[in-house]
C-alpha positions in Angstrom: 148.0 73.4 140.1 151.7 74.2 141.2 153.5 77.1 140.3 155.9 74.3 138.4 152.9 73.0 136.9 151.6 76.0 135.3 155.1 77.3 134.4 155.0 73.7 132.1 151.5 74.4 130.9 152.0 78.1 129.3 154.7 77.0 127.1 151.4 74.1 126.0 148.8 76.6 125.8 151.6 79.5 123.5 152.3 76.5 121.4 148.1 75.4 120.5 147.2 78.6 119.7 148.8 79.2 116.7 147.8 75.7 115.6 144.3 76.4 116.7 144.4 80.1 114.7 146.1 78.2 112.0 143.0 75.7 111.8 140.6 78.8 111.9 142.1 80.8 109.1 142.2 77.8 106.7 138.5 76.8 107.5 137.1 80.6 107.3 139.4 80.7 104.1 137.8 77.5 102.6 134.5 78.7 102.6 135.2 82.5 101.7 137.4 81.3 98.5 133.8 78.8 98.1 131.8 81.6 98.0 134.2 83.9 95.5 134.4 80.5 92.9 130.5 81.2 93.0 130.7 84.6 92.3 132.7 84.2 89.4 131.1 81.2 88.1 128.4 81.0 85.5 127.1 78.2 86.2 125.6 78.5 89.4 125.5 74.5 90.9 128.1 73.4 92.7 128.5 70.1 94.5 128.7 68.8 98.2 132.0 66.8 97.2 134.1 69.5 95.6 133.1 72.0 98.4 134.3 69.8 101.0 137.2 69.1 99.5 138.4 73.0 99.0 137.6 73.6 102.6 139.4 70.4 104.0 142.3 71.1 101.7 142.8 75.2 103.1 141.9 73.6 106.6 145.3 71.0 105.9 147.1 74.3 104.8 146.2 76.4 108.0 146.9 73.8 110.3 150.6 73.0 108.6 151.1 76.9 108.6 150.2 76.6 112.4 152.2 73.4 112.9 155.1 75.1 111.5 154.8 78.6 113.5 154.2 76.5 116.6 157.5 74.6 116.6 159.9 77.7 114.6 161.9 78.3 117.7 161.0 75.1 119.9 162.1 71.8 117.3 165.5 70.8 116.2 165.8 73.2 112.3 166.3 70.0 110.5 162.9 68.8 112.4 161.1 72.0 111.3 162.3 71.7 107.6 160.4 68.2 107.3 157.4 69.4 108.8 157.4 72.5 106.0 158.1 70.0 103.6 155.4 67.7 104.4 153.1 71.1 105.1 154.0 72.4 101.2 153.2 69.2 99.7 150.0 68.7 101.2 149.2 72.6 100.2 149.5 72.2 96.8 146.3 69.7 96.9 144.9 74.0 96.9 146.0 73.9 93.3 144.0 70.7 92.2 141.2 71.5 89.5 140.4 75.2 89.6 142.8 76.1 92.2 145.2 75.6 89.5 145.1 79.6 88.4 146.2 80.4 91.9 149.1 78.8 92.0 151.4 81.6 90.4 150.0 84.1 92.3 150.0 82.5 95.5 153.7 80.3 94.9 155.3 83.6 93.6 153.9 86.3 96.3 154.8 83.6 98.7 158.5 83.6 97.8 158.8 87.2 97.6 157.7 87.7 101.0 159.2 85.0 103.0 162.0 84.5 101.4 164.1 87.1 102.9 167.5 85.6 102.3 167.1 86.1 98.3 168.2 89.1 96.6 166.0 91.7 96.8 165.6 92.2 93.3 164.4 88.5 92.8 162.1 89.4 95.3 160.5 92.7 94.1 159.9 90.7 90.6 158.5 87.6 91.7 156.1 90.3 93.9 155.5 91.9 90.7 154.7 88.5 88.9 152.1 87.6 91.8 150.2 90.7 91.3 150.1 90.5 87.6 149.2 87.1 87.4 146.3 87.6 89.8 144.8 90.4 87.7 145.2 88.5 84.1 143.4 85.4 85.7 140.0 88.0 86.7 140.6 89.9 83.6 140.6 86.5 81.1 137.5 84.9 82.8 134.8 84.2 80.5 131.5 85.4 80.0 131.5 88.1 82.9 130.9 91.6 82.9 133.6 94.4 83.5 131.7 95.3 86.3 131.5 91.6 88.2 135.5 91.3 86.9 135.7 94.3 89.2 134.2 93.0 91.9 136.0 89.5 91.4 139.2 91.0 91.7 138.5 93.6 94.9 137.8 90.6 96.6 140.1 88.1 94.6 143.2 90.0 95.9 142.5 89.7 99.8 142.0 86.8 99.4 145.3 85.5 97.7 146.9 87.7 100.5 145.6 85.1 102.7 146.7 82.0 101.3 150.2 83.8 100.5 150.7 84.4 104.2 149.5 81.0 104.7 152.5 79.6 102.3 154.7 81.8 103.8 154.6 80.4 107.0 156.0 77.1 105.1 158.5 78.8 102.8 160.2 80.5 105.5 163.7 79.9 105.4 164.9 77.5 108.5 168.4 76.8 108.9 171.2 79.4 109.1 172.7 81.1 106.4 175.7 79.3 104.6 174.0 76.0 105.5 173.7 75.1 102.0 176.7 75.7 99.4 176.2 78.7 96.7 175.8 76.6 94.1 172.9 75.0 95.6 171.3 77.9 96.7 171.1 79.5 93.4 169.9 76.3 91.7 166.9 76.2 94.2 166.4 80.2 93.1 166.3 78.5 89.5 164.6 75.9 90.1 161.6 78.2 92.3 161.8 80.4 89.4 160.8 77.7 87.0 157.8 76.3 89.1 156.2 79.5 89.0 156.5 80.0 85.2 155.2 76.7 84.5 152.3 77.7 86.9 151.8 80.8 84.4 152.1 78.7 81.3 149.8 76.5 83.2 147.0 79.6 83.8 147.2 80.7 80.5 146.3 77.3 78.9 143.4 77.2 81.3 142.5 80.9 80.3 142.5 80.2 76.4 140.6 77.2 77.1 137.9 79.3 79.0 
């Protein structure tokens, strides 16, 4: 191979990896958030179907976080901002069923942390949200001990750090600042705002009906 050559390659080979690292994360995820549903879960069967759906849908999200890393700083802005759009509507198939519960913790954390143009107030409470809401989801399950809600939330907390760093990756703001007018920047805060308290209405209906 040519010096040429392999100068075209490398920029190849930097641009796989995060894909492929994406693609490993959300497959090593899948089956570690599997195996935390069957801790928490009283009812011990579980079926061939529903766990390879949760592990294709986080292997979906890892590759679209990897997609998205990949071509930050080598697409056209307006190119990356579909591919994040497409990315963030195919993750929320993570919220389907069960998953449901994480959605405030992961939607909210997710904002706090990439979303470094927001005030930094916003920021620190939406933060605050993600935490709170992971801890009432452990502490509402049903019929578990104190000690195994323990234990579900040492590990249940890692774990949303995960998939928040995953969603992050597709939250990340794109396009300069100023690109949008003030009033539409604000009423995307709002509207962000809203989705994750619907998300916590949402997990409280499914913790009452627990």
């Amino acid at each position: 191979m040519t010096v040429a050559a392999e100068t075209a390659a490398a920029p190849a080979r930097s641009a796989l990896r995060p894909i492929a690292l994406g693609l490993g994360v959300g497959l090593g995820y899948g089956v570690a958030i599997r195996a935390w549903m069957r801790l928490v879960s009283t009812d011990h069967e579980f079926s061939w179907s529903g766990t390879g759906y949760i592990v294709s849908v986080f292997i979906v999200l890892g590759l679209s976080a990897g997609t998205v890393t990949a071509i930050r700083y080598r697409a056209r802005p307006w190119g990356v901002v579909a591919v994040r759009a497409v990315g963030i509507a195919l993750g929320l198939g993570c919220f389907v069923a069960a998953g449901a519960g994480m959605f405030p913790t992961v939607i909210a954390g997710a904002l706090a942390y990439s979303r470094t143009d927001w005030p930094r107030w916003l920021r620190i409470v939406l933060a605050a949200f993600a935490v709170l809401s992971a801890v009432a989801l452990i502490v509402t399950l049903a019929d578990l001990s104190w000690a195994r809600r323990t234990i579900a939330l040492l590990c249940y907390l890692p774990l949303c750090a995960v998939e928040v760093a995953l969603f992050s990756r597709l939250l990340k703001p794109t396009l300069p600042r100023g690109t949008f007018p003030r009033g539409v920047r604000v009423g995307a805060v709002i509207l962000a705002v809203l989705v994750v308290a619907i998300g916590a209405v949402a997990i409280t209906g499914i913790a009452q009906g627990n």
